[in-house]
Structures are given as C-alpha cells and as structure tokens.
C-alpha positions in Angstrom: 0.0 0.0 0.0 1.7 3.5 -1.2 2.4 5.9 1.9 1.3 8.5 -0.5 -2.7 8.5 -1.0 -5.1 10.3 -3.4 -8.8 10.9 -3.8 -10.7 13.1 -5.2 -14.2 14.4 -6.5 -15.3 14.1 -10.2 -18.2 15.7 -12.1 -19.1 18.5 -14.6 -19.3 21.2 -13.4 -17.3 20.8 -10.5 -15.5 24.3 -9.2 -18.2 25.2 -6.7 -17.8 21.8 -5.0 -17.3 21.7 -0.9 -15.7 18.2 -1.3 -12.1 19.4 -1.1 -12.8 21.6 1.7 -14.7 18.6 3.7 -12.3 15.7 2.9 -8.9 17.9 3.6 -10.5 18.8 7.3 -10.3 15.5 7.8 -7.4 14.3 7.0 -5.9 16.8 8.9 -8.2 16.1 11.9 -7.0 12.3 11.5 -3.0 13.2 11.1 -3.5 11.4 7.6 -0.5 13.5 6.7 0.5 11.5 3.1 -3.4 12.4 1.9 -5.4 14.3 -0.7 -8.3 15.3 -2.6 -9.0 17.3 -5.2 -11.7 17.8 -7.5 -11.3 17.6 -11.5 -13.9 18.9 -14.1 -15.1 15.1 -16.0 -17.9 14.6 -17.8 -19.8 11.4 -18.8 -17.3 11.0 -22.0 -14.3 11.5 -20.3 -15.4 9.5 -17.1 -13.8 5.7 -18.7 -10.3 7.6 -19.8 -9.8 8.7 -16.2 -10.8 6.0 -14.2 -8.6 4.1 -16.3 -6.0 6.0 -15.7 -5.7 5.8 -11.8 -3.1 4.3 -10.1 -2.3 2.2 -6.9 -1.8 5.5 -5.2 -5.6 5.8 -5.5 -7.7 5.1 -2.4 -11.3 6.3 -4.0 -13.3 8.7 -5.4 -16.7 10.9 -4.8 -18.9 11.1 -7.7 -21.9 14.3 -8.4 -23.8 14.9 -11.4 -23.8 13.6 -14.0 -22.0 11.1 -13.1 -23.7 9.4 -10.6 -25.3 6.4 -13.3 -22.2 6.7 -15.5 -19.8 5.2 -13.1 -21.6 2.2 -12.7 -20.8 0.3 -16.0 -17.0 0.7 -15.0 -17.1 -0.4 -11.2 -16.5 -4.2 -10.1 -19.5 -4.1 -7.3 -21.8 -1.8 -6.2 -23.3 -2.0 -2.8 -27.1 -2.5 -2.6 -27.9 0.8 -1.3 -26.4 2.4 -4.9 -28.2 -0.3 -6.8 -32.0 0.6 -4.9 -31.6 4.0 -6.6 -29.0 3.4 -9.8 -26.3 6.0 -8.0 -22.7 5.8 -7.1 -21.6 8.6 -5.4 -18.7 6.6 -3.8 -16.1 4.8 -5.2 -13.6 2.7 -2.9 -10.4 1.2 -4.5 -9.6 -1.8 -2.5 -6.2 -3.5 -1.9 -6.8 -5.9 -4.5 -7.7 -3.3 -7.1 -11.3 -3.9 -7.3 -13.4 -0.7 -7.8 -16.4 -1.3 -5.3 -19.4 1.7 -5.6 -22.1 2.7 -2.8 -24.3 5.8 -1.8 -23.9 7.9 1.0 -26.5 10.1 0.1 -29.3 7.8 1.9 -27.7 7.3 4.7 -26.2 10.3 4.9 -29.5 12.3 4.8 -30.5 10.1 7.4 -27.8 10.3 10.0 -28.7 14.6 9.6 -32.2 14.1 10.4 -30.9 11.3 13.6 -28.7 14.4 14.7 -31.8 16.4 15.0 -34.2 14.3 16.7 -35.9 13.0 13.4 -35.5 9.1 13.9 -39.3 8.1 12.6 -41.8 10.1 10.8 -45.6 8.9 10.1 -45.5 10.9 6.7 -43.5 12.6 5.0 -43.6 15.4 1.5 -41.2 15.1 -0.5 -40.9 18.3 -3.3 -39.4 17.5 -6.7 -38.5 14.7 -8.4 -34.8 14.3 -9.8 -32.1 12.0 -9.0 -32.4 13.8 -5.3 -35.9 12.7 -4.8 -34.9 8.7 -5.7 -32.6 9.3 -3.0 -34.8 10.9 -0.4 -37.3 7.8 -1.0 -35.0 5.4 0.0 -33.9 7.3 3.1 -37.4 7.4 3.6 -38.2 3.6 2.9 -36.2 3.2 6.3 -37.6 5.4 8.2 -41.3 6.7 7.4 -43.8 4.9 8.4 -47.0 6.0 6.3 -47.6 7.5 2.9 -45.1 10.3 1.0 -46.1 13.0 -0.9 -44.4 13.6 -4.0 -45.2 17.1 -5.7 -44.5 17.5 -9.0 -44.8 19.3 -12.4 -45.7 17.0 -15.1 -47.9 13.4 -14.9 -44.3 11.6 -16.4 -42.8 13.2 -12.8 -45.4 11.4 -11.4 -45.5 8.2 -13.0 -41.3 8.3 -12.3 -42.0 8.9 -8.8 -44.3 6.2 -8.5 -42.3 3.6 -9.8 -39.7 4.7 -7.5 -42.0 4.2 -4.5 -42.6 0.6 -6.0 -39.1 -0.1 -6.4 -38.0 1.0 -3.0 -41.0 -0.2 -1.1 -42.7 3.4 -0.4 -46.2 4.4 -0.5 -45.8 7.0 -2.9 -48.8 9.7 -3.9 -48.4 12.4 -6.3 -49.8 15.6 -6.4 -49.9 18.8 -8.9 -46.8 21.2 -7.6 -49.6 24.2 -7.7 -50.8 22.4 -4.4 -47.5 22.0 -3.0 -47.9 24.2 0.0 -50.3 21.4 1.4 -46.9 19.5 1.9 -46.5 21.5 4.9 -49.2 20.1 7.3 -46.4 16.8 6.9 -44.2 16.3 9.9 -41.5 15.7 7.5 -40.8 17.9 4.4 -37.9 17.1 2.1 -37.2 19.7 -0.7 -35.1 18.3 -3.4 -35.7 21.4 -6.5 -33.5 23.5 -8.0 -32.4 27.2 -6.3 -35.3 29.4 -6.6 -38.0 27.1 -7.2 -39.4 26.8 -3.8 -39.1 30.4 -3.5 -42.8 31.2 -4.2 -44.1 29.0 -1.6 -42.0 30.5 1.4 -45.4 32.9 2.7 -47.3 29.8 2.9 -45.5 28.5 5.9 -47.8 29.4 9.0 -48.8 27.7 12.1 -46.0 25.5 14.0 -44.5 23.2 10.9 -42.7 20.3 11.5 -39.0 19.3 9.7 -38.0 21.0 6.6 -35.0 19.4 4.9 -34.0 21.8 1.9 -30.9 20.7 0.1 -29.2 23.4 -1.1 -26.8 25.1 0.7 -25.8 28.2 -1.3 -27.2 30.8 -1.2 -28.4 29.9 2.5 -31.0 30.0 3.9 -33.6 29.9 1.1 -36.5 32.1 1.3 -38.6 29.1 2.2 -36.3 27.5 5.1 -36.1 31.6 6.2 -40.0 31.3 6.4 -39.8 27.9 8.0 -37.2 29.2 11.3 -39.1 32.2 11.5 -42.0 30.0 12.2 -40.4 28.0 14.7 -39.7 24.7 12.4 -36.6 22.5 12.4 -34.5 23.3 9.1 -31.8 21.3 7.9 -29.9 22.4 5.0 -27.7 21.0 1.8 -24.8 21.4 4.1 -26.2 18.9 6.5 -26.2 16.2 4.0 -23.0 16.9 2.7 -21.2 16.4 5.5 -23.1 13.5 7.0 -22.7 12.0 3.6 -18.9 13.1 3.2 -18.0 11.6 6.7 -19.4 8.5 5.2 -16.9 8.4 2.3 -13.9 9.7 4.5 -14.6 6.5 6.7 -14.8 4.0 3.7 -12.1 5.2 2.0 -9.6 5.9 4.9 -10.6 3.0 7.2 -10.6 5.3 9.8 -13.7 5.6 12.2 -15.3 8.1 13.1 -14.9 10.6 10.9 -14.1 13.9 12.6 -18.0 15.5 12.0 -18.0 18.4 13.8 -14.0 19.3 12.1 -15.9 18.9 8.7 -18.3 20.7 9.3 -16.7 23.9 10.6 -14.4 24.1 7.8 -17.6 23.9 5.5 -19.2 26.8 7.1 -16.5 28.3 6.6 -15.8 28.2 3.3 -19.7 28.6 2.7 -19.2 32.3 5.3 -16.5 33.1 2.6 -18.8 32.9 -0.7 -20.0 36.2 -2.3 
C-alpha cells in the first residue's frame, strides 16, 4: 500500500464543489499527513479515460452529477444501497484493485435528520422529483412509516416517482406542484428542487411546521427554510447532507472511524461564510 494517498471528487461542473474543503479537514483532523483530494472537471465522456488511468496510489473517489449512473458500468461491485436507486456517489479502491461503488446520500440524509431528533416520521412530502428525490425515497423507505407525498410538475414526474416508491418499497402519492404548499401540514418535508423554485411558496408557511429538509446550501437560507425558522420549524440544510454524507466516504475510503464530523463541518461553514 503506497504511503502517498489520493482521492478526489469528479463531475461536470465541478469548481463550486465543498468536497475538497470537507475531505482535507479530515485528514488533517485524523494526522492522515501523506493524503489528498481534489476535485477535476469530467464529464460522462471523459469519465472511462480517467478512471482508467488511476493508479495504486488511489484510495477512491466521490462522484456528483452527472455522473452518478455513469460510473456504474465501470465499477466491479456496487453495494445495494447504490443499486436501490442506480447511483454511485462513492467509489472505494480496494487493496486488490477492485473498484467497489455505494451511496452515502441515503444514509447520509439520514444520520442529519438522527442528529436532530428526526429518527421516525408517520408521513412525509417530498418536493421535486430528480435524481435527489430517488434518494430521499429510499432514506425514507427506512424510516417513514405511512404514505409520501411527492409534488410534482408533469404526470411523467409522477409516474417516475411512482415507480420509485414501488421499487423502493414506499407508498408513494403524487400531487400537482400548484398544491405544493399542502406538503407542509407533513411532519417531514424534504425539498429536493432546483435554487429558486421553492421560492414562491416560502409565505405559505404558518402555524408550527414540523422538519424541513432543503438541500441546497448556497445561497443559505432559502427564502422558504427563512419562512420555516421564522416560524419555529426544524430546518436542515444542503450542508447537513453533505457532511453527513462526506463523513461516510472519509470512513470507507480511509478505514478510519469516526470521521471527525464536527472538524468537517466547521471548515464547511466556513468556506460557505466566505462565498460572495
């Protein structure tokens, strides 16, 4: 095994990526001295040329859009959490060479929503319905009880969404996005759209709501988790995830448990602080 050991995060594009920032904190937090990470700009085309270019040195790799699907073809194993939802965001190169995949997106979003007292929900909303909202369904498959909402913008969402829930063992109903702000009334809301989309809804929130998990994390907060702490509900941002899911991959890839969480996360709040 080389003294000398490399990872890094691939995806297109790539320079706003808190990776680098999260995986460095914790080598330094570990003493893992001989380590880095960087980040390089790949796309789906250019994903095969660079993976087979990696050498021994290589310990593994994080994956982000669109890459996420692409990787698999190339990989020797992938764990069954990555297979429930098609997505590697995780690759581990083991001592023997083999290229082993996972996802520590799902359990990642859970171990956030653990930290804050969110263990079981009866329901749950989820808004969107990307690659983000597969994910959120199986975090949710382990840990809602009842029916999720899935709010949406087109009957192919919908049906996408649906299949999902069948797939992952959820029961999953759709509704039109002009209802969305009825998600609210759930104890658990998980917003998975693009910046600005959930904007609109933000002077809906009223009353006492319950969890809002927003992902994005720049610009932060989001007019709608603003609206959702002003009214006294639990907010949980895209920086949340990314560190619970980052201390994941720090842990496979170095062998080294735990992670140093809170280390990670102050050097990403930092580097958010530092953002125009």
């Amino acid at each position: 095994m080389p003294s000398m050991r490399r990872a890094a995060v691939l995806g297109s594009p790539i320079a706003h990526s808190l990776s680098p920032v999260l995986h460095r904190a914790a080598y330094a937090a570990l003493g893992l001295d001989g380590w880095s990470y960087d980040r390089f700009e790949v796309d789906e085309a250019g994903l095969p040329e660079f993976v087979a270019g990696l050498d021994g040195s290589w310990a593994g790799l994080s994956l982000t859009m669109p890459l996420k699907r692409a990787i698999i073809p190339l990989l020797d194993e992938i764990s069954d959490t990555a297979a429930s939802v098609e997505a590697v965001n995780t690759v581990v190169f083991t001592e023997d060479g083999r290229r082993v995949g996972d996802n520590t997106d799902i359990p990642g979003l859970i171990a956030a929503l653990r930290e804050r007292g969110v263990e079981k929900v009866e329901s749950a909303a989820v808004l969107g319905a990307g690659a983000t909202a597969s994910s959120a369904l199986a975090a949710l498959a382990r840990i809602c009880a009842g029916p999720v909402t899935a709010y949406v913008r087109s009957e192919a969402r919908a049906d996408e969404m649906r299949g999902w829930g069948e797939r992952l063992g959820v029961d999953v109903r759709t509704a039109d996005w002009g209802s969305a702000a009825e998600a609210f009334a759930s104890p658990l809301v998980i917003a998975t759209t693009p910046a600005g989309t959930t904007d609109d809804l933000a002077p809906a929130v009223s009353g006492a709501p319950g969890t809002l998990f927003d992902v994005l994390y720049h610009p932060w907060p989001t007019p709608l988790a603003a609206a959702w702490s002003a009214q006294g509900g639990t907010v949980l941002g895209g920086l949340d995830l990314l560190v619970h899911q980052a201390v994941l991959q720090v842990e496979r890839m170095t062998g080294r448990a735990p992670a140093p969480l809170e280390a990670m996360r102050r050097a990403g709040t930092e580097a958010l602080a530092s953002q125009p």
